[in-house]
N, C-alpha and C positions, 0 to 999 in steps of 0.2 A: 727705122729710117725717119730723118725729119722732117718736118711739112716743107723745109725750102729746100730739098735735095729731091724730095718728090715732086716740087712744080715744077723745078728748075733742072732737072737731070743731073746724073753720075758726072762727075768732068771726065769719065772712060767712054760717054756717049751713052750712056745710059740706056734701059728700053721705053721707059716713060717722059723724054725730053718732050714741052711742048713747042711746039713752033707761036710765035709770037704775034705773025700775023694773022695765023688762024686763030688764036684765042683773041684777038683784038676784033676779030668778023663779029665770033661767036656773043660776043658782051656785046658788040652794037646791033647786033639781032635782036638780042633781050633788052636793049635800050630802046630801041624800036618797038616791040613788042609791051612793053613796061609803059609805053606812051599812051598807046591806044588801048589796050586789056587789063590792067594792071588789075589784081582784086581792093576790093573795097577795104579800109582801113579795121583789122578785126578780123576778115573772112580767109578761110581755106579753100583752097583750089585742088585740083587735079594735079599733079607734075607733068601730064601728058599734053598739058596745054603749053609746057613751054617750048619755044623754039630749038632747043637743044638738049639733053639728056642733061638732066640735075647734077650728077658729077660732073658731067664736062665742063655745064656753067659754072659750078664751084672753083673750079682748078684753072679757067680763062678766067675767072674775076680775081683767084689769089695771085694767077702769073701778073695781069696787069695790075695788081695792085703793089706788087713787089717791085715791078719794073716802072713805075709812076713817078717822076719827078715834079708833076704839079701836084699841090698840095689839093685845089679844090676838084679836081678831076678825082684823083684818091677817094675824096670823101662820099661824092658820089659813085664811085665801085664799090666802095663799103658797104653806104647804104643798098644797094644792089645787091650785094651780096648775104645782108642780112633778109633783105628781103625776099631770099628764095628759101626762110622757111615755113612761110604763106603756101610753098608748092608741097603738098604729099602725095605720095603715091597711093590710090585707091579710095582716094575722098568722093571720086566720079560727079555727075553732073548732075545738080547745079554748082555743088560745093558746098561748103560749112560755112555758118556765120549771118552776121546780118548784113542784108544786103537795102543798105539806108535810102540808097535811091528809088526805090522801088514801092517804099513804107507808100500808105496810101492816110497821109496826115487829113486827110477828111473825116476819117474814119473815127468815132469815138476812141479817146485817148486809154482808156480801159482795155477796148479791144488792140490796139496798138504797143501797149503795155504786155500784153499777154501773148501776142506776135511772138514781140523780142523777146520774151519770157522762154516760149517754146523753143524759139530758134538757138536761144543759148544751150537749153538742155540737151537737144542734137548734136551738139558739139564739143561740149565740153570733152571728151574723151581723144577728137582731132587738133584742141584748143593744145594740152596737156601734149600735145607728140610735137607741137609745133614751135610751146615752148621753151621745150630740151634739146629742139634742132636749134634756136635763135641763142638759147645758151653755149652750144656746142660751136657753132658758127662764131657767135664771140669769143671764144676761146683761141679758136684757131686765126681769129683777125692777131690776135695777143700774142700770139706765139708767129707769129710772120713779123711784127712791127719789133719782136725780140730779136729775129735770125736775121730780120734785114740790117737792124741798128747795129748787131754784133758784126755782121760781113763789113758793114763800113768803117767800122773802129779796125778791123785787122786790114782793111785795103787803103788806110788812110796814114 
């Protein structure tokens, strides 16, 4: 089945149709949520921190990004949508990664060196899951900007 029969349902009613205004809640939940929590630029999180279940967010950010007529609106669901592969399931708390605001730049540049030194090796293994989700997730932006440009060339 294709990614845009699966956002967008069967034309027979399908069982997986989304409704559109609950996926347009569900992305300003995490637009919301992406304001005030967002992880740090680099860092892994939880999934359980987001607003909504990971797939669900996935599949409200491809419907509204399929159904998007403004261009900069789009580009920010993209970004959004690429940015849920920061979320993994089982990272738990605090998360992976460095966390810059927190760095204690008083501190001799050696020991601060060796911080993020640490912090990287913790991670690298959540770093590596995170990005073949961000690769995966590109993928499938690529394959929606193919099925949507093709539905328009045959409804045109």
């Amino acid at each position: 089945m294709n990614l845009f029969t699966r956002l967008f349902g069967q034309p027979s009613g399908g069982a997986r149709e989304m409704d559109y205004v609950g996926a347009q809640r569900m992305v300003l939940d995490y637009a919301r949520y992406l304001e005030c929590s967002a992880p740090m630029p680099g860092q892994i999180v939880d999934a359980a921190r987001l607003p909504h279940a990971k797939a669900m967010l996935r599949d409200a950010l491809l419907f509204c990004i399929g159904n998007s007529s403004d261009p900069r609106l789009e580009e920010h669901l993209k970004a959004g949508y690429l940015m849920l592969s920061a979320f993994q399931s089982g990272v738990g708390e605090p998360g992976r990664g460095h966390d810059f605001a927190s760095l204690d730049l008083n501190q001799d540049a050696l020991d601060v060196a060796h911080q993020l030194e640490t912090e990287e090796e913790s991670c690298a293994d959540w770093r590596a899951v995170a990005t073949r989700e961000l690769e995966q997730l590109r993928q499938e932006l690529y394959e929606l900007e193919l099925e949507v440009a093709q539905s328009g060339r045959l409804t045109a």
